[in-house]
C-alpha positions as CSV (number, residue, x, y, z in Angstrom):
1,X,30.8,-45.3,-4.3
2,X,29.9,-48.5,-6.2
3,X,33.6,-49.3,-7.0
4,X,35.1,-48.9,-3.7
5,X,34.6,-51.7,-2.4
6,X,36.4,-53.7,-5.0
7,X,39.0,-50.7,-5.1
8,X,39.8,-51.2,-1.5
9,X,40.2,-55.1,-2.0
10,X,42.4,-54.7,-4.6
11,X,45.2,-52.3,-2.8
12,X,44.9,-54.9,0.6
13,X,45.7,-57.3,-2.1
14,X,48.7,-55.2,-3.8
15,X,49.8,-54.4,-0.2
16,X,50.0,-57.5,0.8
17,X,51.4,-59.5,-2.2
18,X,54.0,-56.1,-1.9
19,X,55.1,-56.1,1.6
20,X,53.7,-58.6,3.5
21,X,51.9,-56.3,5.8
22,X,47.8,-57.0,5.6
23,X,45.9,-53.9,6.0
24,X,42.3,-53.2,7.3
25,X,41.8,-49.2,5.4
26,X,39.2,-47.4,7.2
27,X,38.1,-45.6,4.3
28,X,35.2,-42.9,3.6
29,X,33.7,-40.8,0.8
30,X,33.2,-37.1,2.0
31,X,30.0,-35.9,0.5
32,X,30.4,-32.4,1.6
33,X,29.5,-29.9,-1.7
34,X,32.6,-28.0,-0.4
35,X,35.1,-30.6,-0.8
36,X,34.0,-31.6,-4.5
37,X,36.2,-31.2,-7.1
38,X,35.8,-27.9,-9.4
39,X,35.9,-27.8,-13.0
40,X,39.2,-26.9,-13.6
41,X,40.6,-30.4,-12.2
42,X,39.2,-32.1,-14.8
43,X,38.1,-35.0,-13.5
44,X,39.9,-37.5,-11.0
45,X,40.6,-38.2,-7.1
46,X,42.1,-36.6,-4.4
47,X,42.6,-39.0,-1.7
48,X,43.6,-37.6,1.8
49,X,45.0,-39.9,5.0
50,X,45.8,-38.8,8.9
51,X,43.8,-36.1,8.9
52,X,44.8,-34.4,6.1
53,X,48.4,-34.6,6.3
54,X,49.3,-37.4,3.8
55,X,47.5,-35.9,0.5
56,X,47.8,-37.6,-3.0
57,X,46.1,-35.6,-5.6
58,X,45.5,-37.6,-8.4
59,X,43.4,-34.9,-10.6
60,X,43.8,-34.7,-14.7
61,X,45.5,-30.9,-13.8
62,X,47.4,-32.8,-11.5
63,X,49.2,-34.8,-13.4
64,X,49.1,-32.5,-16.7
65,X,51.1,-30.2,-15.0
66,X,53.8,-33.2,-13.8
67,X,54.2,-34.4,-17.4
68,X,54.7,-30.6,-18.1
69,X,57.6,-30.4,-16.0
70,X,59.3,-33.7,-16.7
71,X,59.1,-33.0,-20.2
72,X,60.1,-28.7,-19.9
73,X,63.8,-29.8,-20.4
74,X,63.4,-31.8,-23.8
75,X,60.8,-29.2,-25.0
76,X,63.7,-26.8,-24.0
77,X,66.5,-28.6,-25.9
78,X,63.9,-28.8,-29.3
79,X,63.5,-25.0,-29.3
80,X,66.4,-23.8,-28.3
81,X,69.7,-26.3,-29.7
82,X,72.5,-24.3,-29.3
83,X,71.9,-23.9,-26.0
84,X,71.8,-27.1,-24.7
């Protein structure tokens, strides 16, 4: 919570510099115990917009298992040469 107001300065400044448009975020931090992040995420943020339906997960799993797939076709061509 202590960093969020400098976090929310900081993308009205991106925004702006980016695309002209100056934005006033309404932005919260949900404190409900069922919405916190389990173990398994391994640390990080998952930010939600318009109720729910614009959802940027932004987890360590998250993005472990991104890298994972971007790379699954140059792991493929190191094990397997003649196939590729």
């Amino acid at each position: 919570k202590q960093i969020l107001p400098d976090a929310i300065s900081e993308y009205v400044d991106i925004m702006e510099r980016e695309s002209g448009i100056k934005l006033k975020p309404n932005v919260t931090v949900s404190e409900d115990p069922a919405k916190v992040l389990g173990a398994s995420t391994q640390g990080g943020v998952i930010l939600t917009a318009r109720d729910g339906r614009i959802v940027c997960d932004n987890t360590m799993q998250s993005r472990l298992t991104l890298v994972y797939s971007e790379l699954l076709p140059s792991i493929r061509a190191i094990l397997f040469p003649e196939a590729a």
